[in-house]
KELOVO-571475 format. One record per residue (C-alpha): residue in three letters; x, y, z. Coordinates in steps of 0.25 Angstrom, whole numbers, plus 5000, padded with zeros to 4 digits. Layout:
N
ALAXYZ...
//
This chain:
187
UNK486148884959UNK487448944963UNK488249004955UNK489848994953UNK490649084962UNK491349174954UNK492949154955UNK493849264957UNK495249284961UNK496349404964UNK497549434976UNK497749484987UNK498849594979UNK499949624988UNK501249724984UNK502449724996UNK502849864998UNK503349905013UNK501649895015UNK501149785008UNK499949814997UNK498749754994UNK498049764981UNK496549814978UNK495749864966UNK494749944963UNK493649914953UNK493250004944UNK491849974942UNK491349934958UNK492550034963UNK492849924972UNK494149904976UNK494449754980UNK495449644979UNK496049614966UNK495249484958UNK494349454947UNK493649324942UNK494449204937UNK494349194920UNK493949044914UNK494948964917UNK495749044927UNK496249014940UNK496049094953UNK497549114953UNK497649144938UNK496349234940UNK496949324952UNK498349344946UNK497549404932UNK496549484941UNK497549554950UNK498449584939UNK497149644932UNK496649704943UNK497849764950UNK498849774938UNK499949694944UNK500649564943UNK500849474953UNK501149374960UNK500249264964UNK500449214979UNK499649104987UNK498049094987UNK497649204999UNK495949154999UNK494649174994UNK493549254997UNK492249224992UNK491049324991UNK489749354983UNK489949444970UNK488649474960UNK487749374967UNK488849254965UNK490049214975UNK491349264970UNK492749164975UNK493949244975UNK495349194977UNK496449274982UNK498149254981UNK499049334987UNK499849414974UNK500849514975UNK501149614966UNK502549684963UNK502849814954UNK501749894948UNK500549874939UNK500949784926UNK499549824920UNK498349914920UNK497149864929UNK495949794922UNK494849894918UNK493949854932UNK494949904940UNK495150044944UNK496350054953UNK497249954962UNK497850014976UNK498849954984UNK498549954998UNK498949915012UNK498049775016UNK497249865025UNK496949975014UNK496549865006UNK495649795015UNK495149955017UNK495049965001UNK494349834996UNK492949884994UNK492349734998UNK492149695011UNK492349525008UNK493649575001UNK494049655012UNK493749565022UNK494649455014UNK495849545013UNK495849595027UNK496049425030UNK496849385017UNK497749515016UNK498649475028UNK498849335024UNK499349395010UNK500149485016UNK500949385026UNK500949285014UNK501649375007UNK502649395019UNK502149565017UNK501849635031UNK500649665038UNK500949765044UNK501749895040UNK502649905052UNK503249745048UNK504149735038UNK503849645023UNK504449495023UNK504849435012UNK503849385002UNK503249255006UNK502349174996UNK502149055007UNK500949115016UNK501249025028UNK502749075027UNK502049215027UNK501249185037UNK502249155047UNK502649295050UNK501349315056UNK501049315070UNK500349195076UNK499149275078UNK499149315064UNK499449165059UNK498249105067UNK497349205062UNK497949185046UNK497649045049UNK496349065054UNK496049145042UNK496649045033UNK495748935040UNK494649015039UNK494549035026UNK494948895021UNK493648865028UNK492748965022UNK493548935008UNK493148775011UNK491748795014UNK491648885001UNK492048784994UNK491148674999UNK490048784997UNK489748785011UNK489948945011
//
């Protein structure tokens, strides 16, 4: 018999700065870093769980934005489902990190896909982290200027190129599927 997934949640932590930052942490026991999350306690919600977990685990209060995906993978011989929002942090920490963390860095979206010590979660923020970036009207790129903040992806989204908006939209479409699937327990 199968057992139930493990349910989890965290952010994509972003501060504005003229580079945008992205959040990681390093866990004191496995001396990991990865993304910021943790599991949902009884009764929680996913959205509920990743504000608690990110403020635990990076020290910061934030701001909740939209739901950014989930990425699914196997963890102590059981499949662990984490879901992702896009927060924003501002100012400094408001508290000291949980006992399991050992250190937060802020980091350009490159350096953190470079940092996170797991492959599945680099290979979800190399995907995820632009989409959080243009949702929250940030630049990709150093040499363009910071928008305004935008917490309406698709108004965030439309300072892409074509290109980049058929390829957003193929990443949107292809994780819908796999989500869909997953769901039906085809995956």
């Amino acid at each position: 018999m199968a057992r139930a997934p493990v349910m989890a949640a965290g952010g994509i932590v972003l501060r504005r700065g003229p580079v945008p930052l992205v959040a990681v942490v390093r866990q004191r026991k496995r001396n990991e870093w990865v993304l910021p999350k943790g599991k949902l306690d009884d009764g929680e919600t996913p959205r509920e769980a990743a504000l608690r977990e990110v403020l635990e685990e990076t020290g910061h209060d934030v701001a909740v934005h939209e739901f950014l995906g989930t990425l699914v993978y196997q963890s102590g011989g059981r499949s662990k489902v984490v879901h992702f929002w896009r927060m924003e942090a501002d100012g400094g920490p408001v508290r000291k990190l949980m006992n399991d963390i050992k250190a937060v860095d802020w980091l350009t979206l490159d350096e953190a896909v470079g940092r996170l010590s797991r492959e599945y979660e680099r290979a979800f923020l190399t995907q995820i982290g632009p989409i959080a970036l243009a949702a929250a009207g940030l630049a990709t790129s150093p040499a363009q200027e910071p928008t305004p903040s935008n917490d309406d992806v698709d108004a965030g989204l439309q300072t892409l190129t074509p290109a980049e908006a058929a390829s957003v939209d193929e990443l949107r479409h292809g994780l819908l599927q796999k989500v869909k699937a997953w769901l039906r327990g085809e995956a």
